[in-house]
C-alpha positions in Angstrom: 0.0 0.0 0.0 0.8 3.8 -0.2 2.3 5.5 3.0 -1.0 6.5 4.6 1.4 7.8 7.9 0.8 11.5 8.8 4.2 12.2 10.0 7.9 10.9 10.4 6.6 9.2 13.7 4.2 7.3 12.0 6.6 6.3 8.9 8.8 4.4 10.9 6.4 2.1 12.0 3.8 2.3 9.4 3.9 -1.0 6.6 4.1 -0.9 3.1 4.4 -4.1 2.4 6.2 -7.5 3.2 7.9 -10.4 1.5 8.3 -13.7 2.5 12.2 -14.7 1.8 12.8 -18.8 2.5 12.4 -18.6 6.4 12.5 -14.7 7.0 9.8 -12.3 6.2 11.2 -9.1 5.1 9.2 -6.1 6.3 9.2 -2.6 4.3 8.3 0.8 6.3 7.3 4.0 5.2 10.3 5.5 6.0 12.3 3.2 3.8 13.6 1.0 6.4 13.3 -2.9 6.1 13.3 -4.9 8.8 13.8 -8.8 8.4 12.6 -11.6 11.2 11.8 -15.1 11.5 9.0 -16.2 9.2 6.2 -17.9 10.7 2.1 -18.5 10.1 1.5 -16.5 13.2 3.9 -13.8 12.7 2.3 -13.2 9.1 -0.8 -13.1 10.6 -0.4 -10.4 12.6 1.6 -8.2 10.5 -1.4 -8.4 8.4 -3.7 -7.3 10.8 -1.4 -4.2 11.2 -1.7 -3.7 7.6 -5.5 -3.8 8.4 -5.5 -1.3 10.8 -3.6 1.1 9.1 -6.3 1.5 6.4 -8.9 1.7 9.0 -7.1 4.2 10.9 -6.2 6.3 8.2 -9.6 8.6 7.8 -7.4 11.8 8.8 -5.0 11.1 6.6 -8.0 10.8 3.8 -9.7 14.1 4.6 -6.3 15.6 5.1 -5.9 14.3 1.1 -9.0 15.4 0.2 -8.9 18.9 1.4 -5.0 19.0 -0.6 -6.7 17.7 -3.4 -9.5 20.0 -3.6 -7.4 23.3 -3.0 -4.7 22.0 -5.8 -8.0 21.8 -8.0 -8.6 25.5 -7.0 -5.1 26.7 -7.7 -4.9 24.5 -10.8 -8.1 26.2 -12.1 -7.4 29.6 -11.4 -3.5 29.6 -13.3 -5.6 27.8 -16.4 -7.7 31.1 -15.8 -5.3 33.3 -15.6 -3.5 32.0 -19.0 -6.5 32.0 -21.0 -7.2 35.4 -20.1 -3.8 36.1 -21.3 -4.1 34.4 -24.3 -7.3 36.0 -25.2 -5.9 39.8 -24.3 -2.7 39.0 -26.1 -4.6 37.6 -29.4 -6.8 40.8 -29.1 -3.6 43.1 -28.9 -2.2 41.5 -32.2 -5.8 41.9 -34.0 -5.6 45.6 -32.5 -2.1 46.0 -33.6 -2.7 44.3 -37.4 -5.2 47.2 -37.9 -4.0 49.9 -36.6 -0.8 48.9 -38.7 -3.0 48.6 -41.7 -4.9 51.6 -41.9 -2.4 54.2 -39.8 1.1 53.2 -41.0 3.0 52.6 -44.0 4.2 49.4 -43.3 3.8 46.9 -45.7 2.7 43.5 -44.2 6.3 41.4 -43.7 7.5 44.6 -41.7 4.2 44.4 -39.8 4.2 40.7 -38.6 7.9 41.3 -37.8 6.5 43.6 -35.8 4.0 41.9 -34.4 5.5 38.5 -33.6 8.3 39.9 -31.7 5.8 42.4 -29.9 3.7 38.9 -29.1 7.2 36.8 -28.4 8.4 39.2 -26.2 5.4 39.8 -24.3 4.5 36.3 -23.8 8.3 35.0 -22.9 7.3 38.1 -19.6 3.7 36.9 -19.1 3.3 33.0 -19.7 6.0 30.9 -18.1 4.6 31.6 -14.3 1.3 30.3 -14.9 2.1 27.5 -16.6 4.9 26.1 -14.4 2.1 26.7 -11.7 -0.4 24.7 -13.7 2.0 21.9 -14.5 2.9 21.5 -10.7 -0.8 21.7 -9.2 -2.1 19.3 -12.4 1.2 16.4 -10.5 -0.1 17.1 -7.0 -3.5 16.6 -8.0 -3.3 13.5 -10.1 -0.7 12.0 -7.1 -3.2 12.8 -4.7 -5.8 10.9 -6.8 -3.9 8.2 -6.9 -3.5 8.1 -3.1 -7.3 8.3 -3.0 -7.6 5.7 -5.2 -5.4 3.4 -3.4 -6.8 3.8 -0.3 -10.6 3.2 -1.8 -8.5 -0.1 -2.9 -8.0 -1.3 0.3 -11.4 -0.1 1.8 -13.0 -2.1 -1.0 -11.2 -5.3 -0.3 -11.4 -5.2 3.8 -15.2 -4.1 3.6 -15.6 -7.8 1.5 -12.3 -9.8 2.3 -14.6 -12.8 3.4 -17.3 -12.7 0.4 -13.8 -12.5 -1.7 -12.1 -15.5 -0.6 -15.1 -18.0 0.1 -16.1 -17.6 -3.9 -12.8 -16.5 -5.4 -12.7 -19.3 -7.4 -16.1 -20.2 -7.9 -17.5 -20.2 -11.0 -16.8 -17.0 -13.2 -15.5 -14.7 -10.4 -12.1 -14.3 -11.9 -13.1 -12.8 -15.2 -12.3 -9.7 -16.7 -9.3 -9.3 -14.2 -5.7 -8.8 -15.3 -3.6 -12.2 -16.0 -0.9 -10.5 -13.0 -4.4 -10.6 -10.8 -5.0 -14.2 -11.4 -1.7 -15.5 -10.9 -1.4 -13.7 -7.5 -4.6 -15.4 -6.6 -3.9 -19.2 -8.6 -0.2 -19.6 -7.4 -0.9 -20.0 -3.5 -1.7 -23.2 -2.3 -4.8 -22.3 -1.5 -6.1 -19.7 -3.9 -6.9 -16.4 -2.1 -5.9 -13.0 -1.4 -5.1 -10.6 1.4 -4.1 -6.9 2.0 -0.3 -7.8 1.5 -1.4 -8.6 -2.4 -3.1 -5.5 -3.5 -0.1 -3.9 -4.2 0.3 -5.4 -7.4 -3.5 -5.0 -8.1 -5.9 -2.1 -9.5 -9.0 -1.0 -8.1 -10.6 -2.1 -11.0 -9.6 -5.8 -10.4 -11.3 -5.9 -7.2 -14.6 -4.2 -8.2 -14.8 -7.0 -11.3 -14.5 -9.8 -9.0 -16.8 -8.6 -6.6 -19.3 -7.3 -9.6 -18.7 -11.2 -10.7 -19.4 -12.7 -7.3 -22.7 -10.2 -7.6 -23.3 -11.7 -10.6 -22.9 -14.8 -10.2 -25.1 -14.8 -6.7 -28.2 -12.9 -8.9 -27.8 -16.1 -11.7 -27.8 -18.7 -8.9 -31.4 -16.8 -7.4 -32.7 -16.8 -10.5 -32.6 -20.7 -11.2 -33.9 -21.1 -7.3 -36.8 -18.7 -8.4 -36.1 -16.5 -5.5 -35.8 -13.2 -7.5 -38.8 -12.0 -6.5 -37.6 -11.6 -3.3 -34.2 -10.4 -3.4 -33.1 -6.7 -4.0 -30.2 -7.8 -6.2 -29.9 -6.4 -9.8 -32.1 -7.8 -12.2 -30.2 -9.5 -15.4 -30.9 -6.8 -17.8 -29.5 -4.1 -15.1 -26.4 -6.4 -14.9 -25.9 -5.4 -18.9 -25.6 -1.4 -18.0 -22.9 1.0 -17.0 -24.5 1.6 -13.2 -24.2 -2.8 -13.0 -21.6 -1.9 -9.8 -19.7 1.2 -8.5 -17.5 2.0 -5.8 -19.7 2.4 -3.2 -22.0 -0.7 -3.1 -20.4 -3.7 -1.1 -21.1 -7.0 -0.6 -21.9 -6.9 2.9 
């Protein structure tokens, strides 16, 4: 996962991710250190459950994220503002000056766009640069900042239905429509599963497929026991639109 820690403190204990090395489990931290201890079923275990509660416990991280992200959109809007203003002022001030050039001067028109364009170069080389640098930056932070966001929703998505995931992971259909990276993760243990430790090398959209799947795959199995009627599940045709699953419906 990310580094969800809200200061140096926190880095130094707060896991990225781990990897298990013959007999030693080799822990990474925030901070870049790595620490490396006896592997055992027990001491995975509850390095997972720190992972666990680091996502859990990282809602003031999120909003601290969320207000970054939504005052970089701000800042990111108002340069874009403040460079099509220029652009538009600057492309009226060469209209201006091709006129007045035309009907007031002598000029003929080579010594008038000479004119121009260095009148348009030179102004723009003082006015532009700024702005743009600015808008560059703020654009980074914000799409860095999404991606944080994005990872943490990740790691809500899969805690919220960890359970549902791993009892029909490989029932079925549920592994369809995932990446072949996904899969293997998933095929290659002895017993096919997944846990927080994995997602790093997953996308969000791989775990919204396999729980839309699982979804699926639940609403097909009511159908043949005639117990639609009942159920609030999506109907089959509403399994065929763009709405069929978002982010914020769960299994649970």
């Amino acid at each position: 996962m990310q580094d969800y820690s809200l200061n140096d403190q926190e880095a130094n204990k707060f896991i990225i991710n781990y990897e298990i090395k013959g007999n030693k489990i080799e822990i990474h931290y925030a901070s870049g250190d790595i620490k490396e201890i006896d592997y055992s079923v027990e001491t995975e275990k509850r390095i997972l459950e720190e992972m666990e509660n680091q996502v859990q416990n990282c809602q003031q991280f999120k909003k601290t994220k969320e207000e970054d992200l939504n005052n970089y959109r701000k800042e990111n809007h108002y340069d874009w503002k403040i460079i099509k203003t220029g652009l538009v002022t600057l492309i009226g001030g060469f209209l201006a000056s091709l006129v007045f050039f035309t009907f007031f001067t002598d000029l003929n028109i080579m010594e008038m766009l000479t004119i121009l364009i260095v009148s348009v170069s030179v102004t723009s080389i003082g006015a532009f640069p700024e702005p743009i640098i600015e808008a560059i930056a703020s654009k980074r932070k914000i799409n860095e900042i999404q991606a944080t966001l994005e990872d943490i929703e990740k790691h809500e998505l899969f805690l919220e239905n960890e359970k549902e995931i791993n009892k029909d992971i490989i029932k079925d259909n549920c592994l369809d429509n995932i990446s072949q990276e996904t899969k293997e993760i998933i095929m290659d243990k002895e017993n096919p599963s997944l846990n927080i430790n994995d997602l790093d090398k997953m996308q969000l959209a791989d775990i919204e497929s396999i729980l839309l799947n699982i979804k699926r795959n639940k609403l097909l199995n009511l159908k043949q026991e005639n117990d639609l009627a009942e159920d609030n599940l999506f109907t089959p045709e509403e399994l065929t639109k763009d709405e069929e699953y978002t982010r914020t419906k769960s299994l649970n």
